[in-house]
C-alpha positions as CSV (number, residue, x, y, z in Angstrom):
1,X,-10.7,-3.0,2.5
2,X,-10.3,1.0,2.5
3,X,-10.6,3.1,5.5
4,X,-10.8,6.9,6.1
5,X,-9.6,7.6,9.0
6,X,-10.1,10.9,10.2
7,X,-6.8,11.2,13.7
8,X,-5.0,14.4,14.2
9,X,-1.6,14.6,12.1
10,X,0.4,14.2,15.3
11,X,-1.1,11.0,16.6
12,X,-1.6,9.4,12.8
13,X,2.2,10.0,11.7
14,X,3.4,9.2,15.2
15,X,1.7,5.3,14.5
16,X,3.9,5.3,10.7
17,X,6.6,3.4,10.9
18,X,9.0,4.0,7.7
19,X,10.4,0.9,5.6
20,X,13.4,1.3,2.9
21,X,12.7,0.0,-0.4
22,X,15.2,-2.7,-0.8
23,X,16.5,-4.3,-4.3
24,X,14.4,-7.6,-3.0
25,X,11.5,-5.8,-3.3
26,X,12.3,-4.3,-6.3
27,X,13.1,-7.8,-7.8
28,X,9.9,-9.0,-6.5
29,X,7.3,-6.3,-7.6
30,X,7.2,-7.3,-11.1
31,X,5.5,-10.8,-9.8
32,X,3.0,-8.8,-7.6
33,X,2.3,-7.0,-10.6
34,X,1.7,-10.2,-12.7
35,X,-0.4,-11.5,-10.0
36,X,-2.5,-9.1,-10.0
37,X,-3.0,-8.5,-13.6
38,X,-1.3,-5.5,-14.2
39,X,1.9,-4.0,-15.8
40,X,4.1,-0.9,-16.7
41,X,5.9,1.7,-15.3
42,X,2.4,3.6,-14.1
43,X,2.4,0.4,-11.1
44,X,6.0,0.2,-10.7
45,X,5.8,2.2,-6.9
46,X,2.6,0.3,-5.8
47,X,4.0,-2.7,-6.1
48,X,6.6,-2.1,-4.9
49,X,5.3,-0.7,-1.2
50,X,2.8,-3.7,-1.3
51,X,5.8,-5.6,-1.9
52,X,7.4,-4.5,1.2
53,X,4.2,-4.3,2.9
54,X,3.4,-8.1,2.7
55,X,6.9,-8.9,4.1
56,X,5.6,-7.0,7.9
57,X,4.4,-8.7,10.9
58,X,0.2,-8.1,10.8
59,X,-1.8,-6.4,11.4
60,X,-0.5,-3.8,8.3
61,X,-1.9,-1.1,7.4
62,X,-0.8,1.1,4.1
63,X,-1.9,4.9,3.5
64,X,-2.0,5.2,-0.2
65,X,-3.7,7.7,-2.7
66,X,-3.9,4.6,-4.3
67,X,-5.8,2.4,-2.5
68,X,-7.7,0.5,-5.1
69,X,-4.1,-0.4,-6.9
70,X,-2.9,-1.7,-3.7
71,X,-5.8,-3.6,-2.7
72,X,-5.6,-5.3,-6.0
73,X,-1.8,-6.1,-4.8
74,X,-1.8,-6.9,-1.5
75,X,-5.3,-8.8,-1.4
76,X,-7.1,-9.3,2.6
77,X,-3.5,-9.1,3.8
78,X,-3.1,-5.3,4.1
79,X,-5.5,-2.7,5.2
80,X,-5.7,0.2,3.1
81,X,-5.9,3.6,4.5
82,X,-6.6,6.4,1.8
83,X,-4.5,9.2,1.9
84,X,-7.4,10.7,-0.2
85,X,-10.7,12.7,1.2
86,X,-13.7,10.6,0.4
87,X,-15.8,11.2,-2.4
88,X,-18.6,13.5,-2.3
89,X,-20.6,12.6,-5.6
């Protein structure tokens, strides 16, 4: 599922709560990335944050420019937030 959600910056970064990238998940993201059907160094990062993402108590919710990529990752276990104005066309 994508969302936009249009908050002001102040109330939407005060909600982010940051996660390091640790060398679990970067051991693991190659498996997310098999999972899902997909490979190379172009999904490296997205797996990697839905790799950490799936490891948080729900509800989760990522913001992505990405969001299809993630979905594909993460499945119904995530909520994807675009980081990306919708589409006008």
């Amino acid at each position: 599922m994508t969302a936009h959600l249009r908050v002001s910056p102040e109330l939407g970064l005060s909600r982010i709560e940051l996660k390091p990238v640790t060398e679990q998940a970067a051991k693991a993201a190659p498996e997310l990335l098999k999972a899902a059907g997909q490979h190379g160094h172009k999904y490296a990062i997205g797996a990697t944050v839905a790799e950490v993402a799936l490891r948080q108590p729900e509800p989760v919710a990522l913001l992505t420019s990405n969001s299809e990529g993630v979905a594909k990752l993460c499945g119904n276990q995530a909520r994807n937030v675009s980081a990306s104005p919708p589409s006008t066309a």
